[in-house]
gemmi code that builds the backbone of each chain (N, CA, C; Angstrom):
import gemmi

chains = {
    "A": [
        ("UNK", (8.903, 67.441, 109.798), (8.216, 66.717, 110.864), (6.761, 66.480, 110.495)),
        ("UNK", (6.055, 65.110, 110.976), (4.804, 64.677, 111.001), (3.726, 66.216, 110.826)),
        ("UNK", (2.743, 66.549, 110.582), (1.639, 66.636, 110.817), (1.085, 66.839, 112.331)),
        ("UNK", (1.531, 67.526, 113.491), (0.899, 67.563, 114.300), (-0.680, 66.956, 114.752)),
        ("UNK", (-1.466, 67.890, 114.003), (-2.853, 67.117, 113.524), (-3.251, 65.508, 113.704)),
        ("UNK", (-2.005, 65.708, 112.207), (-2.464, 64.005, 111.843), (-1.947, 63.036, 113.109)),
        ("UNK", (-1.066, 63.734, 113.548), (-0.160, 62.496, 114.978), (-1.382, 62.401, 115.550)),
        ("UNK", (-2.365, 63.645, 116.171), (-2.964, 63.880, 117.353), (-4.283, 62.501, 116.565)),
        ("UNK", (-4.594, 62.864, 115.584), (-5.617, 61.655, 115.457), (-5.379, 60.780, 115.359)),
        ("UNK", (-4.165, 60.288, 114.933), (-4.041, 58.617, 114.428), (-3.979, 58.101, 116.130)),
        ("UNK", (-2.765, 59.330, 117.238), (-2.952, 58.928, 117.901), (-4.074, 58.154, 119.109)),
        ("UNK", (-5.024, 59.240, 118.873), (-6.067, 59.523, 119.754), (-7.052, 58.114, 119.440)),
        ("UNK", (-6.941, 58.241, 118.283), (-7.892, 56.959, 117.252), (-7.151, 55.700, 118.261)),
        ("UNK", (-5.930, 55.369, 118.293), (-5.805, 54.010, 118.814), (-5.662, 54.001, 120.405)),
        ("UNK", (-5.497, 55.537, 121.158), (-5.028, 54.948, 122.438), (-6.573, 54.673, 122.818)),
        ("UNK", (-7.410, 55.421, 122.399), (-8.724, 55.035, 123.263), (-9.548, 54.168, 122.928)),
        ("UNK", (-9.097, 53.728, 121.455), (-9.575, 52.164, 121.121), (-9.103, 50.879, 121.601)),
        ("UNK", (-8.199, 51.359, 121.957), (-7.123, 50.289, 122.700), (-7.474, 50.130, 124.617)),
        ("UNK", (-7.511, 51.490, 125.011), (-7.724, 52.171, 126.112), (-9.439, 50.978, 126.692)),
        ("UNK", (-10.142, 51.013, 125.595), (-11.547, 50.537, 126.033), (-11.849, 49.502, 125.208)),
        ("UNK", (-10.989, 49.158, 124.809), (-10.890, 47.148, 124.246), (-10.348, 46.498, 125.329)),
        ("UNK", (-8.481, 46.967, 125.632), (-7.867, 46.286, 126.598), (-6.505, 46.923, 127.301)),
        ("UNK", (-6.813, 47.413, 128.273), (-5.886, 48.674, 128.781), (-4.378, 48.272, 128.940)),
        ("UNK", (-4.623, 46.572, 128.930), (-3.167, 46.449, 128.827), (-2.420, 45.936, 127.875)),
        ("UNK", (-3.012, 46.805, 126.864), (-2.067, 46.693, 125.627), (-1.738, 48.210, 125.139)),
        ("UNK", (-2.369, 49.434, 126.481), (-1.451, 49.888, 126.157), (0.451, 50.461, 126.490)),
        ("UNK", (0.719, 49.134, 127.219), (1.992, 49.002, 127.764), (3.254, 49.445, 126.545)),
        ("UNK", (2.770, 49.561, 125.299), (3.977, 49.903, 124.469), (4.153, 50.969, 123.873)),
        ("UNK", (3.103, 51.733, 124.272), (2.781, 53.137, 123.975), (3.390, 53.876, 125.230)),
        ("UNK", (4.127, 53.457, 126.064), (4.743, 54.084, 127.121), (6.359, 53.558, 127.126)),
        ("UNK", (7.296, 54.310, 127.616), (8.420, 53.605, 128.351), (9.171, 54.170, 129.790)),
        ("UNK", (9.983, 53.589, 130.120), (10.415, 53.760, 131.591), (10.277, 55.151, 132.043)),
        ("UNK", (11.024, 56.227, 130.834), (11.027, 57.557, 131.687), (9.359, 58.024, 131.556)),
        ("UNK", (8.053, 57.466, 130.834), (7.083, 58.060, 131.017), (6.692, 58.432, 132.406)),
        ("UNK", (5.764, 59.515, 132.649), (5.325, 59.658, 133.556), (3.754, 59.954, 133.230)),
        ("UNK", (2.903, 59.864, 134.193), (1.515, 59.836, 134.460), (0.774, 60.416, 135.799)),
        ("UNK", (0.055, 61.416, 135.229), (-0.333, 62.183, 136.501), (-2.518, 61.522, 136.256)),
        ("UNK", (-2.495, 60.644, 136.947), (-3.901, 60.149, 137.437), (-4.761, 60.996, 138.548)),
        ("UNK", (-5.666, 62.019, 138.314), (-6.716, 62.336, 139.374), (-5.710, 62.774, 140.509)),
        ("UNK", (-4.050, 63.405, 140.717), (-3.166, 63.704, 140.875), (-2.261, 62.586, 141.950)),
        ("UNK", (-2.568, 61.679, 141.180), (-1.636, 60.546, 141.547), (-0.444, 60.125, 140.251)),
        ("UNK", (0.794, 59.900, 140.696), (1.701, 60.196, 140.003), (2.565, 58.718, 139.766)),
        ("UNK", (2.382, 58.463, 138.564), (3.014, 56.993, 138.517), (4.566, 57.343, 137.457)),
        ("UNK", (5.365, 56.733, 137.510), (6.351, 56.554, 136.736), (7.027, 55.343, 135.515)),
        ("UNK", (6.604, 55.398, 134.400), (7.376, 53.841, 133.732), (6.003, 53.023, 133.186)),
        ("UNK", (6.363, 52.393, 132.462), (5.202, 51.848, 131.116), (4.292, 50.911, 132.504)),
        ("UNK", (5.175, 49.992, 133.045), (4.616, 48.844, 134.019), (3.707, 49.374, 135.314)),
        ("UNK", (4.325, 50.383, 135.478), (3.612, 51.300, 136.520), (2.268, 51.633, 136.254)),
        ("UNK", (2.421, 52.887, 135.036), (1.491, 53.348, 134.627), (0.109, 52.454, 133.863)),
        ("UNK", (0.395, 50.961, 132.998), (-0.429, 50.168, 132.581), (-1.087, 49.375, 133.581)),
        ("UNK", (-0.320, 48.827, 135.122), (-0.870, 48.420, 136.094), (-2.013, 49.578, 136.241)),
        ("UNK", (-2.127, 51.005, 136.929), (-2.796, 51.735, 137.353), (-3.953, 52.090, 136.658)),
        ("UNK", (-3.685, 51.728, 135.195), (-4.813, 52.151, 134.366), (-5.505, 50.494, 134.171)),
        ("UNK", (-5.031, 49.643, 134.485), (-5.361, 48.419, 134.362), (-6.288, 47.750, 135.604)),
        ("UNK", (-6.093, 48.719, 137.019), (-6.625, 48.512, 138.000), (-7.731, 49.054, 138.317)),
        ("UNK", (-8.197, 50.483, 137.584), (-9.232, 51.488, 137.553), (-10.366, 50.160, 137.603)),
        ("UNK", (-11.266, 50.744, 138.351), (-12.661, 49.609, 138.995), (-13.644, 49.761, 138.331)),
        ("UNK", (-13.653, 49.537, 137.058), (-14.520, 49.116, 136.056), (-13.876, 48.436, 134.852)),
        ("UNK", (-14.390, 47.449, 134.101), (-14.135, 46.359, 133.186), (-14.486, 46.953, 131.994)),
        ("UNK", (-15.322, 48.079, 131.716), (-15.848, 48.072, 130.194), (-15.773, 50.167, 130.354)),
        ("UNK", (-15.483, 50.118, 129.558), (-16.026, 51.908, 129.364), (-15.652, 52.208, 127.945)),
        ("UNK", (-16.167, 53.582, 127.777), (-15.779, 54.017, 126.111), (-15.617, 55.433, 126.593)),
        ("UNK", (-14.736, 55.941, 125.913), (-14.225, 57.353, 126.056), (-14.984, 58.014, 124.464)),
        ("UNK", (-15.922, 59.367, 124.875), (-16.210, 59.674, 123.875), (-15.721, 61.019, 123.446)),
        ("UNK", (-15.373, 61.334, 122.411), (-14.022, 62.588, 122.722), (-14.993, 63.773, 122.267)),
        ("UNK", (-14.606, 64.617, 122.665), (-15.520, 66.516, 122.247), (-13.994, 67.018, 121.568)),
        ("UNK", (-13.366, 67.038, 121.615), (-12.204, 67.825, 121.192), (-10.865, 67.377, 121.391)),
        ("UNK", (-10.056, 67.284, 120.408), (-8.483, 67.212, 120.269), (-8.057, 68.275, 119.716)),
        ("UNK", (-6.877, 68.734, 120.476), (-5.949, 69.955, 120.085), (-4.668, 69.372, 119.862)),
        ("UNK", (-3.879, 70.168, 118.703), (-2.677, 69.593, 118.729), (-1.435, 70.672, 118.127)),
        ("UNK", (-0.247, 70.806, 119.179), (0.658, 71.893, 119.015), (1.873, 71.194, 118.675)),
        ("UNK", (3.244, 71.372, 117.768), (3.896, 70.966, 118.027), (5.164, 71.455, 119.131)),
        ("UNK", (5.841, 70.241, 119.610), (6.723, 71.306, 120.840), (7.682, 71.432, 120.880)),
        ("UNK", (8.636, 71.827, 121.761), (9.898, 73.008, 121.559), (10.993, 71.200, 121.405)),
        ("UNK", (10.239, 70.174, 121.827), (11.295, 69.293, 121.763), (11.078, 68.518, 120.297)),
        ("UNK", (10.528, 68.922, 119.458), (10.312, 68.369, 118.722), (8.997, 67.422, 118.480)),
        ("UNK", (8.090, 67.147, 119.603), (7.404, 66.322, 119.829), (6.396, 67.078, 119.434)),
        ("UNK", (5.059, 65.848, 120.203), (3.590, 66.711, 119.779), (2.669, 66.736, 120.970)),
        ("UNK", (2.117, 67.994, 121.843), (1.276, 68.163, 122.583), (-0.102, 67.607, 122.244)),
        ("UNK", (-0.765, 67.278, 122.286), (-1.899, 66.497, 122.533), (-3.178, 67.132, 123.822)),
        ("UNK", (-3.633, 67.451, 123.416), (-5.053, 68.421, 124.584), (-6.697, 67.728, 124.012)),
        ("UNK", (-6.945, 66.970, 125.185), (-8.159, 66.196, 124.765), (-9.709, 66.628, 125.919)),
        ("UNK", (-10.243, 66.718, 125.751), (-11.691, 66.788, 126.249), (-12.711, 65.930, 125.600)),
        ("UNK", (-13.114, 65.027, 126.565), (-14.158, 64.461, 126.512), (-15.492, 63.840, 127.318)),
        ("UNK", (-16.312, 62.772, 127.274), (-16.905, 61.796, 127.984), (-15.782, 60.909, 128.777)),
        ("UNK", (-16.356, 60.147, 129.775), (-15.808, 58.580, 129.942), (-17.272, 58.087, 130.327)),
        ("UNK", (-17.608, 56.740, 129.333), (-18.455, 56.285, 130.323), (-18.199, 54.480, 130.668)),
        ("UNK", (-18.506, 54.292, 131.943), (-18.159, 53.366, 132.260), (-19.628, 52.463, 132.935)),
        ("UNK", (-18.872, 51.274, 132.927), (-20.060, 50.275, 133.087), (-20.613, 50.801, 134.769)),
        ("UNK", (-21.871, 50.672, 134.890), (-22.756, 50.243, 136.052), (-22.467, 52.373, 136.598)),
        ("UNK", (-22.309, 53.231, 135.433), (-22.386, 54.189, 136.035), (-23.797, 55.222, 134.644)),
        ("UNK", (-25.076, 55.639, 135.623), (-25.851, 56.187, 134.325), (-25.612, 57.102, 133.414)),
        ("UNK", (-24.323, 58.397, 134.388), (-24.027, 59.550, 134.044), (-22.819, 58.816, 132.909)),
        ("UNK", (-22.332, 59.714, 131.835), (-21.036, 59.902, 131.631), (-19.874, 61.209, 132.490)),
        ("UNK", (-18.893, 60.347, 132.591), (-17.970, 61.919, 133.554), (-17.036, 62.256, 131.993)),
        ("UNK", (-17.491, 63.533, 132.918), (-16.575, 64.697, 131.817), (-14.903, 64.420, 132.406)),
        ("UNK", (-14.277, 64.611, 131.592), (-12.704, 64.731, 131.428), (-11.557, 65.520, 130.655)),
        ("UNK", (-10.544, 66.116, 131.081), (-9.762, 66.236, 130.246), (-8.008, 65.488, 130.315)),
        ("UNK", (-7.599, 65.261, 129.311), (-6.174, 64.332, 129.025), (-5.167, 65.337, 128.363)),
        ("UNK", (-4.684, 65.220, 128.443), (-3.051, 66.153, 127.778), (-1.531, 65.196, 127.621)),
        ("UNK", (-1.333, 64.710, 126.902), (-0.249, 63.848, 126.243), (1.108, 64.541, 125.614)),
        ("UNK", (2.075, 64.280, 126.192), (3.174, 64.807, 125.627), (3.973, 63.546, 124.615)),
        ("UNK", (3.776, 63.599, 122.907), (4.410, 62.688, 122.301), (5.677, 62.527, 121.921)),
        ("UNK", (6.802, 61.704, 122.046), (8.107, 62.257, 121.541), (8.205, 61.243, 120.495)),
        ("UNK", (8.878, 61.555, 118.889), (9.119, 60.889, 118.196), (10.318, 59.585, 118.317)),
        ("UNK", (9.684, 58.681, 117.876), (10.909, 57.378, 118.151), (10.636, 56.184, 117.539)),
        ("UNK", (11.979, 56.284, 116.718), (11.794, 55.246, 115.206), (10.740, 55.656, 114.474)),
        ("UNK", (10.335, 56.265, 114.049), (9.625, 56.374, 112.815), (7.764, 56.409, 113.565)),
        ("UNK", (7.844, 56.199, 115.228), (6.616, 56.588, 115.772), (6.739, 57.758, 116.732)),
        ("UNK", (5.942, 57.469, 117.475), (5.448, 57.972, 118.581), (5.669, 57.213, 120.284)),
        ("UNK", (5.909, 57.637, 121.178), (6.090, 57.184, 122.323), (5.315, 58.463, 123.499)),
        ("UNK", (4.465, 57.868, 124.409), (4.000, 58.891, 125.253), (4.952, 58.946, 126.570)),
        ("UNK", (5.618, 60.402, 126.679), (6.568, 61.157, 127.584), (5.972, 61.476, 128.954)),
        ("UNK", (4.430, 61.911, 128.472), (3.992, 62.874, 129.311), (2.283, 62.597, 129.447)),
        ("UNK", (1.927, 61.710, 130.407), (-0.129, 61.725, 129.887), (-0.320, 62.331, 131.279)),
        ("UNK", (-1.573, 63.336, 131.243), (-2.075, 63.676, 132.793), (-3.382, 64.115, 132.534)),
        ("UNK", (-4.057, 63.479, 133.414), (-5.727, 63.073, 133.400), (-6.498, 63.656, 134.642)),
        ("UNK", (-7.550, 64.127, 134.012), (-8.377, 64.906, 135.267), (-9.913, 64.832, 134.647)),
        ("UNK", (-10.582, 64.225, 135.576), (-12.429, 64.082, 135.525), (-12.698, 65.890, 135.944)),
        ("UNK", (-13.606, 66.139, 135.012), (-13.991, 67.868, 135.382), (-15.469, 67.807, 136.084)),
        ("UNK", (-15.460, 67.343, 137.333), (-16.579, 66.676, 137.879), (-17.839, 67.816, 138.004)),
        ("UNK", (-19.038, 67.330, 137.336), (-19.906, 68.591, 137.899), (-20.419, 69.639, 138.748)),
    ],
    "B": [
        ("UNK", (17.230, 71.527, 138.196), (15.848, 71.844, 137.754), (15.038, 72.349, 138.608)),
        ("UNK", (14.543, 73.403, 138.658), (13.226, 74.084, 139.867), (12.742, 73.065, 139.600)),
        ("UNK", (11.853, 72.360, 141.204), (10.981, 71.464, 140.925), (9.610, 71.848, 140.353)),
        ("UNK", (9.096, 71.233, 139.573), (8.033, 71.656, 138.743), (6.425, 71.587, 139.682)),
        ("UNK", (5.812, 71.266, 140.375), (5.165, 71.214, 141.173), (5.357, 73.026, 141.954)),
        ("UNK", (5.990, 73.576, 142.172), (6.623, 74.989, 142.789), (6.503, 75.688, 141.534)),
        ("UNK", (6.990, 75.232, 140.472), (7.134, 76.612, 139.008), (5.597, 76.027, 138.882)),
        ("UNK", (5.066, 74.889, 138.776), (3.239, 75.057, 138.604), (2.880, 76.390, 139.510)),
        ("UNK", (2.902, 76.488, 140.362), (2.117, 76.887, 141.829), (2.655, 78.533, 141.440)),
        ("UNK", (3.871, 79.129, 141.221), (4.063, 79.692, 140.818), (3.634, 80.287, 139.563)),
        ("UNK", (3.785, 79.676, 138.948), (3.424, 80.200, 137.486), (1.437, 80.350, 137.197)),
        ("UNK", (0.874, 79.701, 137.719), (-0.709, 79.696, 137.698), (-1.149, 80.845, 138.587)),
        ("UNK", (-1.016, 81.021, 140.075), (-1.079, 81.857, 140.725), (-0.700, 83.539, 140.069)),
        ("UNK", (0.133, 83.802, 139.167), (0.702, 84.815, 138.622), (0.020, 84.950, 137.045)),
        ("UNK", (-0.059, 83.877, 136.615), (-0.990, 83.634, 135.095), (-2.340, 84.332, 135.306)),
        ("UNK", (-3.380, 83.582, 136.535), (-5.058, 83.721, 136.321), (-5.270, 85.152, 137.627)),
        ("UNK", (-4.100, 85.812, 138.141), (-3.992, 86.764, 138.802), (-3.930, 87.490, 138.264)),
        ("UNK", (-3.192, 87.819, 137.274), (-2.930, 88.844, 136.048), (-4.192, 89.041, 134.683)),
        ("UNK", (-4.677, 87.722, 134.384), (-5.832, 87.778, 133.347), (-6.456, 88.411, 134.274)),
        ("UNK", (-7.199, 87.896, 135.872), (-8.400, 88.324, 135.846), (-8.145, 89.862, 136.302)),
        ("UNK", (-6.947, 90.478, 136.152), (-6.541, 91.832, 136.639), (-6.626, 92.298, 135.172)),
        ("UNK", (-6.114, 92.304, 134.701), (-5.446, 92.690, 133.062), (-4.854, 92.088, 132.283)),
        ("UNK", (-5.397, 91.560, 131.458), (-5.156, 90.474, 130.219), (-3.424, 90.968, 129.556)),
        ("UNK", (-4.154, 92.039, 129.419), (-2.880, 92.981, 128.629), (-1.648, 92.524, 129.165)),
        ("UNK", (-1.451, 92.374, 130.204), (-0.084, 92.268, 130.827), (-0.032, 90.920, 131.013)),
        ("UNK", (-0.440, 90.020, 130.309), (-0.221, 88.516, 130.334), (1.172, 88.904, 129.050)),
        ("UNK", (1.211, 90.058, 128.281), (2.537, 89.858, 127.130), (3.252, 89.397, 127.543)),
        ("UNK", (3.857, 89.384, 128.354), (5.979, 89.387, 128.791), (5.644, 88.092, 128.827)),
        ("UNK", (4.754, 86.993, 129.303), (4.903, 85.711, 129.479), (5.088, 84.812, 128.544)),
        ("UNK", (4.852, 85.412, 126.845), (4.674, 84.693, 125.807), (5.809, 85.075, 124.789)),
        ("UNK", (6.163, 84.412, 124.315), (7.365, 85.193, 123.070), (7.080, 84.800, 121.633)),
        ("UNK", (7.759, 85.005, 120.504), (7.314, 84.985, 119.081), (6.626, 83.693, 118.803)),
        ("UNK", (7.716, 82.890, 119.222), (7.461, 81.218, 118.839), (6.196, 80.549, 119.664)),
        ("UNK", (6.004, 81.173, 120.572), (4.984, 80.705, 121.212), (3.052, 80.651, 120.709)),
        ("UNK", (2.460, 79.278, 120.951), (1.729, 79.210, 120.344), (0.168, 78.697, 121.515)),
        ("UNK", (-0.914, 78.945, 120.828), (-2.070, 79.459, 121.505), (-3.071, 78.343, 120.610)),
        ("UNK", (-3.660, 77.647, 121.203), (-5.296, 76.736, 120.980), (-6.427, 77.408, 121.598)),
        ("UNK", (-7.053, 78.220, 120.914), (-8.103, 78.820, 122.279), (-9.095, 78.252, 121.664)),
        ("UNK", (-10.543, 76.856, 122.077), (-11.632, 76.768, 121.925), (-11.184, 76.512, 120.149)),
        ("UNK", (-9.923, 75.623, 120.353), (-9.685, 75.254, 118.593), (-9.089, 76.195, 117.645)),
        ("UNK", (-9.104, 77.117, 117.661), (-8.920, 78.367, 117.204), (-7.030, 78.642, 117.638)),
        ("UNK", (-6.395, 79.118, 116.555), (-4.821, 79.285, 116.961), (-3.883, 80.456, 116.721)),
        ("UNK", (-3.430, 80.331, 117.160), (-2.763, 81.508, 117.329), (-1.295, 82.048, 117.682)),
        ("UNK", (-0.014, 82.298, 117.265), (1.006, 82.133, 117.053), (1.674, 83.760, 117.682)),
        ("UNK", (2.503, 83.669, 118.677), (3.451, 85.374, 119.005), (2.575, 85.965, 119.910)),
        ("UNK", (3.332, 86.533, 120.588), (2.617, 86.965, 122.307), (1.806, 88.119, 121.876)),
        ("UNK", (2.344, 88.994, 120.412), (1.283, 90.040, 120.155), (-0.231, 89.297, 120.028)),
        ("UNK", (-0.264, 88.470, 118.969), (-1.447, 87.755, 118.777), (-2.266, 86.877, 119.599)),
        ("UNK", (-1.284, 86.128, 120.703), (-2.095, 85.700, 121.245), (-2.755, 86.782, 122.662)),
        ("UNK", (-1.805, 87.766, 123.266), (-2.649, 88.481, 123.628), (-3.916, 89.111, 123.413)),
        ("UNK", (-3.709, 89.829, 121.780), (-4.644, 90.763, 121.378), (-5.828, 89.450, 121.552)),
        ("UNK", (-6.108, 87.976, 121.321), (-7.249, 87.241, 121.354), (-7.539, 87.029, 122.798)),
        ("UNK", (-6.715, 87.455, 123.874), (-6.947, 86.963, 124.930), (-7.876, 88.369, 125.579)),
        ("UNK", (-7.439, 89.600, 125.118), (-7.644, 90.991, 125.588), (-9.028, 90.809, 124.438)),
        ("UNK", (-9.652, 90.670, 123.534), (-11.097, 90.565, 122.490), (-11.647, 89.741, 123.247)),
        ("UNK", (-11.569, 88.769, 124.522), (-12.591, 87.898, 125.116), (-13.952, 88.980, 124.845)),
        ("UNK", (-15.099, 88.312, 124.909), (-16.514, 89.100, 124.957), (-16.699, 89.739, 126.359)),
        ("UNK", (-16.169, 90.006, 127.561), (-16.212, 90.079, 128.915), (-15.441, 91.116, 129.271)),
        ("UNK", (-15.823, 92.063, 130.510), (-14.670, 93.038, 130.718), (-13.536, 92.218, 131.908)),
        ("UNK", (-14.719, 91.751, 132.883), (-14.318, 91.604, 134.283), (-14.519, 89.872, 134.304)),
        ("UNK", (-13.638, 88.943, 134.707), (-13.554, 87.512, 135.041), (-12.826, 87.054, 136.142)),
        ("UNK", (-13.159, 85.545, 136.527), (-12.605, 85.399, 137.769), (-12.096, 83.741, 137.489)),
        ("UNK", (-11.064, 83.273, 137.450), (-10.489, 82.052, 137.789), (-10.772, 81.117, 138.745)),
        ("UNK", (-11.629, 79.934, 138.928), (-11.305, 79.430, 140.452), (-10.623, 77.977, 140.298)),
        ("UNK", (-9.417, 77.653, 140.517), (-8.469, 76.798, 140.128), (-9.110, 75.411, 141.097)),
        ("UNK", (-9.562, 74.443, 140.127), (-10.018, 73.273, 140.926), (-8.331, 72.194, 141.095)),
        ("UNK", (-7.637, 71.848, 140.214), (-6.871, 71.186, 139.948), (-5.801, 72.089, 139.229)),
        ("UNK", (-4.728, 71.699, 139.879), (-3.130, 71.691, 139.142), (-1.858, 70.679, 138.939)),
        ("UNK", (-1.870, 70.032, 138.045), (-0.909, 69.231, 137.978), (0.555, 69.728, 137.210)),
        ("UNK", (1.742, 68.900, 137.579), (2.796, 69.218, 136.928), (3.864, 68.513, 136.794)),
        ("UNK", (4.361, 68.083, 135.519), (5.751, 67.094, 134.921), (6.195, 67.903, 134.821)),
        ("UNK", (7.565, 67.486, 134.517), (9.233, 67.625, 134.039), (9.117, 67.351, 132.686)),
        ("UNK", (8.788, 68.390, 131.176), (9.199, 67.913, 130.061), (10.388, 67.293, 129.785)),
        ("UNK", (10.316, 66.799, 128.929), (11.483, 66.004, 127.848), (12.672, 67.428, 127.342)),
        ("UNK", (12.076, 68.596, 127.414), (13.113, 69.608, 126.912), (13.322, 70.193, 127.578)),
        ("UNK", (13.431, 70.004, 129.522), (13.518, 70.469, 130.561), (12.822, 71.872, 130.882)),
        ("UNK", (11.656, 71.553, 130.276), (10.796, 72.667, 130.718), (9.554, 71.914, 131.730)),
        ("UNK", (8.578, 72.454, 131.463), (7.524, 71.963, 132.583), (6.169, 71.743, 131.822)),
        ("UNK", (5.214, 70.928, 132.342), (4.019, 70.741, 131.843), (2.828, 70.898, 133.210)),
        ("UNK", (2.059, 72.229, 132.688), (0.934, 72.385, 133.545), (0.119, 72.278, 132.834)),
        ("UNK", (-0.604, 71.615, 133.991), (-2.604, 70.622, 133.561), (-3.610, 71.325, 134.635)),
        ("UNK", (-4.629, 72.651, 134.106), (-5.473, 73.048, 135.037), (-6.307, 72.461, 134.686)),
        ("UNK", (-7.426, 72.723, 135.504), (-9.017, 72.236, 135.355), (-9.411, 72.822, 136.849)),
        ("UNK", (-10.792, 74.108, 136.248), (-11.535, 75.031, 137.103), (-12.479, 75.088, 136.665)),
        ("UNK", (-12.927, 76.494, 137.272), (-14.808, 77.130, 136.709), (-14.319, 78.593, 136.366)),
        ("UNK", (-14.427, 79.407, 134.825), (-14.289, 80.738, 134.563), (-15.596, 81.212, 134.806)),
        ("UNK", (-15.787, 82.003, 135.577), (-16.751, 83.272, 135.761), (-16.701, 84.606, 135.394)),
        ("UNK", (-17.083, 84.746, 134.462), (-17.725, 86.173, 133.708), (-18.872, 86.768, 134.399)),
        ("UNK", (-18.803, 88.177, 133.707), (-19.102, 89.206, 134.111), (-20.957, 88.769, 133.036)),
        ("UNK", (-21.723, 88.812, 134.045), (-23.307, 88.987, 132.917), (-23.346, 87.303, 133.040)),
        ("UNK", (-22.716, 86.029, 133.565), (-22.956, 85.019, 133.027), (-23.312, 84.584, 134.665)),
        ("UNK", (-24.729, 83.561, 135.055), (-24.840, 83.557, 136.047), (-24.217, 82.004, 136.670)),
        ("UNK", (-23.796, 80.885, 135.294), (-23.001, 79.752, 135.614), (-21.774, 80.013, 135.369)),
        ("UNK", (-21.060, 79.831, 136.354), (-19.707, 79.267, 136.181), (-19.383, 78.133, 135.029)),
        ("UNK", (-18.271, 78.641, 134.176), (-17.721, 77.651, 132.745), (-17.110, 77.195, 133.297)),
        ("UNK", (-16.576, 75.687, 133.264), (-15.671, 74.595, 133.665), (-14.771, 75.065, 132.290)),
        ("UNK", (-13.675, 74.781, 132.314), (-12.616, 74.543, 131.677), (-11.244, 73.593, 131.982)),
        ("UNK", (-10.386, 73.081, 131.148), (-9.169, 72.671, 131.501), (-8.651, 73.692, 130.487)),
        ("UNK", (-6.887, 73.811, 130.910), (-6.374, 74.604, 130.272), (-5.152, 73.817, 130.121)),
        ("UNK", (-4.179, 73.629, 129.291), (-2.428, 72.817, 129.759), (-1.199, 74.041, 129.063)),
        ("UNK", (-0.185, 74.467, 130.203), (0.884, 75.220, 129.684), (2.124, 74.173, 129.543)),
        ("UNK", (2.761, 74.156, 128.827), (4.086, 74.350, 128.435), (4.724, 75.137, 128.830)),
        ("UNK", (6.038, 75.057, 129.969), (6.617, 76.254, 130.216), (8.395, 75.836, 129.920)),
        ("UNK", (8.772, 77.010, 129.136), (10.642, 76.414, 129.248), (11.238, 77.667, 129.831)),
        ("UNK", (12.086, 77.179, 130.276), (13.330, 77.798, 131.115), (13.596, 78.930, 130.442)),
        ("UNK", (13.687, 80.055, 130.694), (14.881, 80.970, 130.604), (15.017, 82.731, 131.256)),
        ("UNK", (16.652, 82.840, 131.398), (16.969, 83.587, 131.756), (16.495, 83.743, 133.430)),
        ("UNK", (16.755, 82.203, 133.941), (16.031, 82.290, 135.534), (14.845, 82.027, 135.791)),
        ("UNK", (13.864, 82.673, 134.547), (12.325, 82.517, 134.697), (12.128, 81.178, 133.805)),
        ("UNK", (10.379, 81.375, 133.451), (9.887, 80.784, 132.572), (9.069, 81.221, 131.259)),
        ("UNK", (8.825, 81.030, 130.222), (8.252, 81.791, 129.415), (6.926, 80.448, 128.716)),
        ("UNK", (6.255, 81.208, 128.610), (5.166, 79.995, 127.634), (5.478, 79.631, 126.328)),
        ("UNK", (5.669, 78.364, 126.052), (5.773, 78.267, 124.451), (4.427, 77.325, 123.938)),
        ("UNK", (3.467, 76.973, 124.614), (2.495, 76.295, 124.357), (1.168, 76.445, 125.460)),
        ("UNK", (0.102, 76.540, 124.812), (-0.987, 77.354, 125.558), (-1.955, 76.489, 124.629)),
        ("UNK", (-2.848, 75.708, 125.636), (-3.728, 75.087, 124.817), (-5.397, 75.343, 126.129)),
        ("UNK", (-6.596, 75.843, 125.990), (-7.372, 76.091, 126.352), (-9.489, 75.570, 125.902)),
        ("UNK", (-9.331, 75.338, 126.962), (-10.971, 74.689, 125.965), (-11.923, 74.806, 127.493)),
        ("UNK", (-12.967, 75.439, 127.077), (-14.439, 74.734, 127.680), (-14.708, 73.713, 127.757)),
        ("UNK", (-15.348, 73.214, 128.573), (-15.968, 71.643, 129.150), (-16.806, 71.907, 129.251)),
        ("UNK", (-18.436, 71.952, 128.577), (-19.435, 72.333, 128.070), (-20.285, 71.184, 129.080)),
        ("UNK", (-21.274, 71.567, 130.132), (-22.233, 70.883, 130.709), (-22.869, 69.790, 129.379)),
    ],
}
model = gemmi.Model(1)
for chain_id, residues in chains.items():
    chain = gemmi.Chain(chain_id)
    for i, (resn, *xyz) in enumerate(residues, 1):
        res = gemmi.Residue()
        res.name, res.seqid = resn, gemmi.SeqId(i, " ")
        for name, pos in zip(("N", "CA", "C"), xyz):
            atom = gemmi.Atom()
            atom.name, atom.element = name, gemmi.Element(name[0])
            atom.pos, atom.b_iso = gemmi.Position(*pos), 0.0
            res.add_atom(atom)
        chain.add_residue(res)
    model.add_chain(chain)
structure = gemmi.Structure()
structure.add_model(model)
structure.setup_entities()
């Protein structure tokens, strides 16, 4: 199996480049059974989850990361544990955050099973 | 499947009840295969990851659980997402942290096979 590690960066490298270019591209990095736990709002399915992240009320932000962890898991897949910045337009502060991604292998990639997101507000 | 939202609530309540009582007796929750990210740092088997959990620099700590989230893994286990403030003994700020468990099924209970932990550094 992959590199845990290496999954967690290649991953990390495109969802949040992607994430803060154009959120809705990342619709293929998800599928139906994904699920998504938002600020503990709970979406289900790629269309679901890319609407919700597509609706968040700001146009521009950059996620700046402090740390990626990466385990592999009992299903074969790869845990993913992120801490970082978000900063977003028309706000001075950056908010702190943490993300946790459950990856399952498919075709020769990656598919996200499992993302759940929480601002660690000051 | 226990609904996972209940084995969260369960399982956290009994996790940061027990550290901030006695680390030591966090063993039974972890087994060989089970694996530990503490602050980047890793750690593999409930001996080892205890003995790093029982070497914290602190005698006496306190948990205060801001957030708990919880999925249904892909290998019918569960995925918990904390995010709180750890308070030590001698430290006069409260540490923010997120923490994410992995929990799988067995024998009725649950056991940890993935433990990933980090500071959220002001």
């Amino acid at each position: 199996m992959a590199d845990p590690e290496a999954v967690a960066k290649a991953f990390t490298d495109h969802y949040y480049a992607t994430f803060d270019s154009n959120r809705a591209n990342l619709l293929g990095l998800y599928q139906d059974q994904s699920l998504l736990s938002f600020e503990g709002q709970k979406f289900q399915g790629a269309q679901q989850i890319v609407q919700k992240l597509a609706s968040l009320p700001f146009q521009n932000c950059q996620h700046r990361i402090s740390s990626t962890d990466a385990q592999p898991s009992v299903s074969g897949g790869v845990l993913v544990f992120v801490t970082g910045q978000l900063i977003t337009e028309g706000e001075s502060n950056p908010l702190k955050f943490s993300q946790t991604f459950h990856l399952a292998p498919l075709n020769g990639s990656f598919v996200v099973t499992n993302d759940l997101f929480r601002l660690n507000y000051a």
